[in-house]
C-alpha atoms as a printed R data frame, in Angstrom:
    type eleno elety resid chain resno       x       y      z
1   ATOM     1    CA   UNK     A     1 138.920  99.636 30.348
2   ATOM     2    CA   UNK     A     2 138.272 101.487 33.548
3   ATOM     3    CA   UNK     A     3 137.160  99.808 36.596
4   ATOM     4    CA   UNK     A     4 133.789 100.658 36.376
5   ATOM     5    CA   UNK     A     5 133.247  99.356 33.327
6   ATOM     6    CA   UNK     A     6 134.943  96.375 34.867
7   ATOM     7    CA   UNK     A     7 132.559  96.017 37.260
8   ATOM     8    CA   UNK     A     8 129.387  96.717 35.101
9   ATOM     9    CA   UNK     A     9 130.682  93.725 32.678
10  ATOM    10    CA   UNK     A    10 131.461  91.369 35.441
11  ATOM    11    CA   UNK     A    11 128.761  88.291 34.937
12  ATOM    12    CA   UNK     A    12 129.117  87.599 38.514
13  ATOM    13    CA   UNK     A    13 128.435  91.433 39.358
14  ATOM    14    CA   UNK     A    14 125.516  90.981 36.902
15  ATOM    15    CA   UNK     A    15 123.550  87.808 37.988
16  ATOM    16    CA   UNK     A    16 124.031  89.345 41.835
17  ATOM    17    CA   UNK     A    17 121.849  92.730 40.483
18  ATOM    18    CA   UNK     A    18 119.584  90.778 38.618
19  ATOM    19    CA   UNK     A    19 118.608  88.134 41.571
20  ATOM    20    CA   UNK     A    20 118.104  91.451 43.670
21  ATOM    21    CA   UNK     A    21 116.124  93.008 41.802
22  ATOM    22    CA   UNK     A    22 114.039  89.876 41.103
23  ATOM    23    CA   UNK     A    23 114.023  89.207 44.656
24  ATOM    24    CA   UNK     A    24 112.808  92.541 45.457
25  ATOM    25    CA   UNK     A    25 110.053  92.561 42.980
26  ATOM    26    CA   UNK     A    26 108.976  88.909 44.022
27  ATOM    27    CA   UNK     A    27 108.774  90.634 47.874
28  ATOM    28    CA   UNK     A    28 106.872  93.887 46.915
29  ATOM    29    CA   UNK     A    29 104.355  91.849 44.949
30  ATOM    30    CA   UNK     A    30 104.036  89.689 47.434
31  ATOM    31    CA   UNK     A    31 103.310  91.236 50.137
32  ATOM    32    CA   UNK     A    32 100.943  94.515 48.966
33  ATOM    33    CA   UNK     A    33  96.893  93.739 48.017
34  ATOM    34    CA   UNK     A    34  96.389  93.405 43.694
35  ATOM    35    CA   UNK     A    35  93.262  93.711 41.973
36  ATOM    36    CA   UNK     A    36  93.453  92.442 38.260
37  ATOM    37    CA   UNK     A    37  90.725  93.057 35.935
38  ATOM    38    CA   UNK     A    38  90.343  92.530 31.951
39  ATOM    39    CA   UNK     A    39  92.773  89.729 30.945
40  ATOM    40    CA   UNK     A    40  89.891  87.426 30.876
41  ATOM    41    CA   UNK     A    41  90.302  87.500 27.179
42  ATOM    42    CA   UNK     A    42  94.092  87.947 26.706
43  ATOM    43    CA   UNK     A    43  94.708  84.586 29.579
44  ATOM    44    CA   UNK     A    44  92.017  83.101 27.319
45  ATOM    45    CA   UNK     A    45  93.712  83.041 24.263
46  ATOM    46    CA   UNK     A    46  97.208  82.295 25.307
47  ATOM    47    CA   UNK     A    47  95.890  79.419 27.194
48  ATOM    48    CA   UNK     A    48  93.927  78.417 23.902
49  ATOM    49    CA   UNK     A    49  97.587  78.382 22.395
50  ATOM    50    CA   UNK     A    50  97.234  81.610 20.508
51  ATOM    51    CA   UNK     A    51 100.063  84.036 20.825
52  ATOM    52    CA   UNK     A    52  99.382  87.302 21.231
53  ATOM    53    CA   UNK     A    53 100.844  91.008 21.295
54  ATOM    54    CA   UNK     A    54 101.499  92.211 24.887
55  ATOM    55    CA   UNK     A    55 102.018  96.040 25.119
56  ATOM    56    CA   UNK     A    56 102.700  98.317 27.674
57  ATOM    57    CA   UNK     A    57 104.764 101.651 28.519
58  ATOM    58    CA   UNK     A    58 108.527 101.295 29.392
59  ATOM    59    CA   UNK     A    59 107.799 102.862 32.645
60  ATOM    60    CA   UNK     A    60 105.849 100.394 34.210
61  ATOM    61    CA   UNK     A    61 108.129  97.223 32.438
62  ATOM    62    CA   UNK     A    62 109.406  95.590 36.041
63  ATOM    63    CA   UNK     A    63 105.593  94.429 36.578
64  ATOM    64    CA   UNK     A    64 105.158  92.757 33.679
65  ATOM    65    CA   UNK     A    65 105.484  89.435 35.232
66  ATOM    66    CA   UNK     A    66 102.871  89.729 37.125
67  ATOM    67    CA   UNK     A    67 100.584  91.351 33.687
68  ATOM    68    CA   UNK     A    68 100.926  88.474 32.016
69  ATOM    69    CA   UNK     A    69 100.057  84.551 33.038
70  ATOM    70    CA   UNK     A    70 103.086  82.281 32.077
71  ATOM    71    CA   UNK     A    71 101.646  79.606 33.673
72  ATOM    72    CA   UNK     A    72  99.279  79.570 30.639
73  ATOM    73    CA   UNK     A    73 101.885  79.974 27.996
74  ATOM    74    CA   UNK     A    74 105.544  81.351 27.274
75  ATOM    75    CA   UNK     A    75 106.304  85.208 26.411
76  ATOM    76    CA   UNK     A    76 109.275  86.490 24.632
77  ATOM    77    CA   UNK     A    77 110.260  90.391 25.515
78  ATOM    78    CA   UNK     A    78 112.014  92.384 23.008
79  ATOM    79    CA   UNK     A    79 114.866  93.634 24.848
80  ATOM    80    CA   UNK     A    80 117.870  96.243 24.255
81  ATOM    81    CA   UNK     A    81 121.148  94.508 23.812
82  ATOM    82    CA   UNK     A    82 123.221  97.258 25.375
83  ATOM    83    CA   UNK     A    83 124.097  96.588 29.196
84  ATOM    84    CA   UNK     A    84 121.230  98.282 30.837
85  ATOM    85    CA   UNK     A    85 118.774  96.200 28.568
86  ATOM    86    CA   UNK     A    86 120.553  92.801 28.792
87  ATOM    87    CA   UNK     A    87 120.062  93.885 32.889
88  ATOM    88    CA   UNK     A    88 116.550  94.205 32.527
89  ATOM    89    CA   UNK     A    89 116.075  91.569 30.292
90  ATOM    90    CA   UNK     A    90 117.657  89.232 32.694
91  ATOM    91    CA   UNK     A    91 115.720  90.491 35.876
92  ATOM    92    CA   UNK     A    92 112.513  89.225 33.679
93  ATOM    93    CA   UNK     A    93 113.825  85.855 32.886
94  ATOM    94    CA   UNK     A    94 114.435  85.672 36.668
95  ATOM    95    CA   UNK     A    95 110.391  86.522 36.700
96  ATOM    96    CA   UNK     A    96 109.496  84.054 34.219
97  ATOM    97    CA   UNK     A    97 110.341  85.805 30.980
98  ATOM    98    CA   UNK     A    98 112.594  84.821 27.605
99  ATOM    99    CA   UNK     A    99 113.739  87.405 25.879
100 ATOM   100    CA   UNK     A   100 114.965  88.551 22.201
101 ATOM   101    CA   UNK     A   101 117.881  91.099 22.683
102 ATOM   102    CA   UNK     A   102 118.298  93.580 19.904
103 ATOM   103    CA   UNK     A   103 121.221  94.955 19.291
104 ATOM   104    CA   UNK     A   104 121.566  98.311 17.293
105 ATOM   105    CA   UNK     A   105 123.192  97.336 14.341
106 ATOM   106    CA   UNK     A   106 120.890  93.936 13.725
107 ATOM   107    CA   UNK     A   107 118.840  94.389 10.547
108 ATOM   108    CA   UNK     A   108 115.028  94.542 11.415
109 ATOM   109    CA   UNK     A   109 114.338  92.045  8.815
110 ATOM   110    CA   UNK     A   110 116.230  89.434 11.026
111 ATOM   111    CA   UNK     A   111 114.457  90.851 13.856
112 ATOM   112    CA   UNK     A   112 111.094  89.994 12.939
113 ATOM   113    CA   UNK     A   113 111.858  86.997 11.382
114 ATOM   114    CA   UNK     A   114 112.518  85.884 14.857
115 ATOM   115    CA   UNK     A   115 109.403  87.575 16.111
116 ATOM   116    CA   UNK     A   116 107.494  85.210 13.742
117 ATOM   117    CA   UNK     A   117 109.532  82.462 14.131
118 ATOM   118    CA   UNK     A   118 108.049  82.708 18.082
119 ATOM   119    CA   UNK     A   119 104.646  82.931 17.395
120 ATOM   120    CA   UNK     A   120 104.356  80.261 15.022
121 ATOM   121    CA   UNK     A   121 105.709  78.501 18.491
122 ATOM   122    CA   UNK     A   122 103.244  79.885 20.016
123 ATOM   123    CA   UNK     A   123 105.306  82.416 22.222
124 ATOM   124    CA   UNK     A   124 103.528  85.645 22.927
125 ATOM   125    CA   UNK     A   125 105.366  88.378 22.334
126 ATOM   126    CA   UNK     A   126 106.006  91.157 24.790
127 ATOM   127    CA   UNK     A   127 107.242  95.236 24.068
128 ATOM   128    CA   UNK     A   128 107.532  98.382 25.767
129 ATOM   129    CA   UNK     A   129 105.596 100.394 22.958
130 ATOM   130    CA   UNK     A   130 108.015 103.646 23.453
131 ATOM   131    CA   UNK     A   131 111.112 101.523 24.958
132 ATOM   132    CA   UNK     A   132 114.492 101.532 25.007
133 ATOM   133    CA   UNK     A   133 115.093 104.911 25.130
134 ATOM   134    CA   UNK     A   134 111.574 106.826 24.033
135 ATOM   135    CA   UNK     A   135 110.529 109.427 23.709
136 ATOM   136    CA   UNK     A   136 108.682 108.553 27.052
137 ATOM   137    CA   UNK     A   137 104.988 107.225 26.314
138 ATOM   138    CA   UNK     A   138 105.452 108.053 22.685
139 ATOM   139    CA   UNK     A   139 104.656 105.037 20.326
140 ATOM   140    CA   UNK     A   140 106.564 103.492 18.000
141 ATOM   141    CA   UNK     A   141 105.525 101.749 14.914
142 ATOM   142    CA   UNK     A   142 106.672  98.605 15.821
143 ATOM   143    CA   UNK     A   143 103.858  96.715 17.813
144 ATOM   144    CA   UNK     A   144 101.798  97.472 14.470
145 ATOM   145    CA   UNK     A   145 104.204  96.056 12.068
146 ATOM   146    CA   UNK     A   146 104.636  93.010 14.397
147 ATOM   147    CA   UNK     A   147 100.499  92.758 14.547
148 ATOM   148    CA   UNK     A   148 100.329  92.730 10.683
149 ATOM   149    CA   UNK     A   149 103.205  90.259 10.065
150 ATOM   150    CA   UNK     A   150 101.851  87.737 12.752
151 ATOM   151    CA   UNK     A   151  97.923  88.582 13.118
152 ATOM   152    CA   UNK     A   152  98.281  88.519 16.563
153 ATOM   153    CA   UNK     A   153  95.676  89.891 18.726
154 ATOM   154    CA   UNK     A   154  97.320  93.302 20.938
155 ATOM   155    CA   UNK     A   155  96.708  94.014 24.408
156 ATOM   156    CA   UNK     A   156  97.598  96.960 26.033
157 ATOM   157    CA   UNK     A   157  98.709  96.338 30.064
158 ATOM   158    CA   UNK     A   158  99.564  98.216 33.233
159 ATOM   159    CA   UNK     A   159 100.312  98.291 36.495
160 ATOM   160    CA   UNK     A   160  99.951 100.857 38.981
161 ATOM   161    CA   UNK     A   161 100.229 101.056 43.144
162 ATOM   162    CA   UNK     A   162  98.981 103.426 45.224
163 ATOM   163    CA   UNK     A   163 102.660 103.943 46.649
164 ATOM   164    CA   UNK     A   164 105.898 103.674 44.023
165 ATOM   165    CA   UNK     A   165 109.241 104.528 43.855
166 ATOM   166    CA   UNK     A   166 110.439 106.249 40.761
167 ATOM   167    CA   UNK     A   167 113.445 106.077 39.240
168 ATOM   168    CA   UNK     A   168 115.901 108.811 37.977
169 ATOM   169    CA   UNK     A   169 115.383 107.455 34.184
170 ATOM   170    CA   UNK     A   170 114.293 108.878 31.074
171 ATOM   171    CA   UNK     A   171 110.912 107.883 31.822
172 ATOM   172    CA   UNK     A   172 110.570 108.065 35.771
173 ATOM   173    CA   UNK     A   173 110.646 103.958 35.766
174 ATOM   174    CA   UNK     A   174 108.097 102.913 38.538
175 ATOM   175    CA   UNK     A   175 109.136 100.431 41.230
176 ATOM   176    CA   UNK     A   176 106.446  98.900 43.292
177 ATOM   177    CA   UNK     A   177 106.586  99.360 47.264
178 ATOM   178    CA   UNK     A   178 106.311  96.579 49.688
179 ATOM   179    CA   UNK     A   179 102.832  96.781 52.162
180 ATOM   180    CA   UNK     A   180 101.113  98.624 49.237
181 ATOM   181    CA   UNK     A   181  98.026  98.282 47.040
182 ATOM   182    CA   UNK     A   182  97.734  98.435 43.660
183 ATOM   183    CA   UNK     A   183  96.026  97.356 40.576
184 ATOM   184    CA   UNK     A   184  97.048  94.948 37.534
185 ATOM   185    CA   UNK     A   185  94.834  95.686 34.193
186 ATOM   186    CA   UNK     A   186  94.549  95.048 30.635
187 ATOM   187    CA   UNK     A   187  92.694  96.603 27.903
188 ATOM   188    CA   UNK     A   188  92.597  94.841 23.893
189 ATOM   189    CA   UNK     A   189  93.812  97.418 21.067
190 ATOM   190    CA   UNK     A   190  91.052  95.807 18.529
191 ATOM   191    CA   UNK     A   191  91.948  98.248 15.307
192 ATOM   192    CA   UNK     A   192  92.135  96.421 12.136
193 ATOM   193    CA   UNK     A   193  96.132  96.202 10.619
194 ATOM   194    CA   UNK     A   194  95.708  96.354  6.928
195 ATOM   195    CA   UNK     A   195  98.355  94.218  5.073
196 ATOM   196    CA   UNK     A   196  99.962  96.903  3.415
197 ATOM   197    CA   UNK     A   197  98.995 100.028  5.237
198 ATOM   198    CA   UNK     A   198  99.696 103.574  3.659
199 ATOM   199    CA   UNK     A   199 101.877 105.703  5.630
200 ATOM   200    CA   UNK     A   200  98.602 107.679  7.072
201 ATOM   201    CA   UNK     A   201  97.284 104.735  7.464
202 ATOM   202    CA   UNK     A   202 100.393 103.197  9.859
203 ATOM   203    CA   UNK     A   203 100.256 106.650 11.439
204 ATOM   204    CA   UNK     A   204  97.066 106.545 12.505
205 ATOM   205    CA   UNK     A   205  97.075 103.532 13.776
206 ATOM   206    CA   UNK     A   206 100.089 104.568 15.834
207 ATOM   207    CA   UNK     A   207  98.384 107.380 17.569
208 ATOM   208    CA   UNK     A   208  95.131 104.407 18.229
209 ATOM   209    CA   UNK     A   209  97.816 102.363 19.905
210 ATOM   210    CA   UNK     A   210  99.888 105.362 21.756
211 ATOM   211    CA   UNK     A   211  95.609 106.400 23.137
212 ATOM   212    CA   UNK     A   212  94.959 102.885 24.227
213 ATOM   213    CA   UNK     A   213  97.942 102.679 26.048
214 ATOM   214    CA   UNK     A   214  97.543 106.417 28.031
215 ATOM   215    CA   UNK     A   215  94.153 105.129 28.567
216 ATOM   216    CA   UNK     A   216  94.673 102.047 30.046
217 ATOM   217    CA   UNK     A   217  97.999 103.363 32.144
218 ATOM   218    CA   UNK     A   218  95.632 106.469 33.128
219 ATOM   219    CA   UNK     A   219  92.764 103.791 34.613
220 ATOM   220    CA   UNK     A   220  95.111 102.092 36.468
221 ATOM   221    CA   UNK     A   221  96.437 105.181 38.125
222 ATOM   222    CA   UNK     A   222  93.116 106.356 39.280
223 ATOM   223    CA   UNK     A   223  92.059 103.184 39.958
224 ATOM   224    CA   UNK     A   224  95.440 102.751 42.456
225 ATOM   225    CA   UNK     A   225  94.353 106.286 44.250
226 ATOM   226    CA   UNK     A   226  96.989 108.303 41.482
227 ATOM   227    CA   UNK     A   227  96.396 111.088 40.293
228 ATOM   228    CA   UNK     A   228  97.469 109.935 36.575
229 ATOM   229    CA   UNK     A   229 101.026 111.478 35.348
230 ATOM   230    CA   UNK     A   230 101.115 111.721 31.127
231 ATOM   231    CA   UNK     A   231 104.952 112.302 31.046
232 ATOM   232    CA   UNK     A   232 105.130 113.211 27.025
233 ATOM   233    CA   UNK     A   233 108.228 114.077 25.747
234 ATOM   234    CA   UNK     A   234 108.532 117.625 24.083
235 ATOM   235    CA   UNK     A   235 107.669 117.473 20.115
């Protein structure tokens, strides 16, 4: 094994990556002006005990902390096993987070089992809609299986600051800047999941989802002084 893969595996090198990037997300929140409209009815509900479906787009993951309330109620984030994801997935435990880690080869069956297994808990349940690996702000299929097995209400959630670093990722990940401003908001997806939809069907409802999401990301953009940024991977 080289040394960089040394390095990269070392828990110690790990947990000191993770409490920086935790720290620095903790300072950059904490010291630029939020506004945060329509979670009335998401906080609602997971303070009423209900689980729900958080979505958002991988891009602007690191601020999902701060989109969703745990002081009202735990959230479980569907995470990539792989090194990079277990890093990430960490960094939002740090923030308040548990997580599920998927690993490639694990059966989706077992996977949502677990996903039910939470929200009969009561855990929410938290996605990037086009994450791991994308294609950037393209939506997967997943947050509407996961709505039909569980009946869980979906909410689609961004974040977005008038001033952001971005990342040299597969989908420009946004960082938040200290001594900023920026704007926390949620939107419900409130299509109906049939129990056994047809593949049109589950298609359709895809594209619903994969709107909702570009719509709420693209409000909090202008709403943060961006000019909004679709970044759509080539079909």
């Amino acid at each position: 094994m080289s040394l960089r893969k040394r390095i990269a595996d070392s828990p110690r090198f790990n947990r000191t990556i993770e409490a920086m990037f935790a720290s620095y997300v903790r300072f950059a929140h904490r010291t630029s002006r939020w506004q945060r409209s329509g979670f009335e009815d998401m906080d609602a509900c997971v303070a009423r005990g209900e689980p729900v479906i958080f979505v958002l787009w991988h891009q602007r993951l690191i601020m999902a902390p701060y989109l969703f309330d745990t002081s009202l109620g735990r959230i479980c984030a569907l995470t990539s096993a792989a090194r990079a994801g277990r890093l990430a997935g960490q960094i939002l435990v740090r923030l308040g987070f548990e997580t599920i880690p998927m690993a490639s080869y694990q059966r989706h069956v077992a996977l949502s089992r677990e996903v039910v297994r939470r929200t009969k808990e009561g855990c929410s349940i938290g996605i990037a809609a086009d994450g791991p690996r994308g294609p950037a702000r393209i939506s997967s299929t997943v947050p509407i299986v996961w709505a039909r097995m569980t009946g869980c209400r979906v909410f689609t959630v961004a974040f977005a600051e008038k001033k952001v670093m971005k990342l040299p990722t597969w989908d420009k990940q946004m960082l938040p800047l200290p001594f900023s401003s920026g704007v926390l908001m949620c939107q419900e997806w409130t299509e109906t999941v049939p129990k056994r939809p047809t593949e049109e069907e589950a298609e359709a409802l895809r594209q619903s989802l994969e709107a909702c999401l570009d719509e709420i990301t693209d409000k909090a953009d202008r709403a943060a002084g961006r000019k909004p940024e679709p970044i759509k991977s080539p079909s």
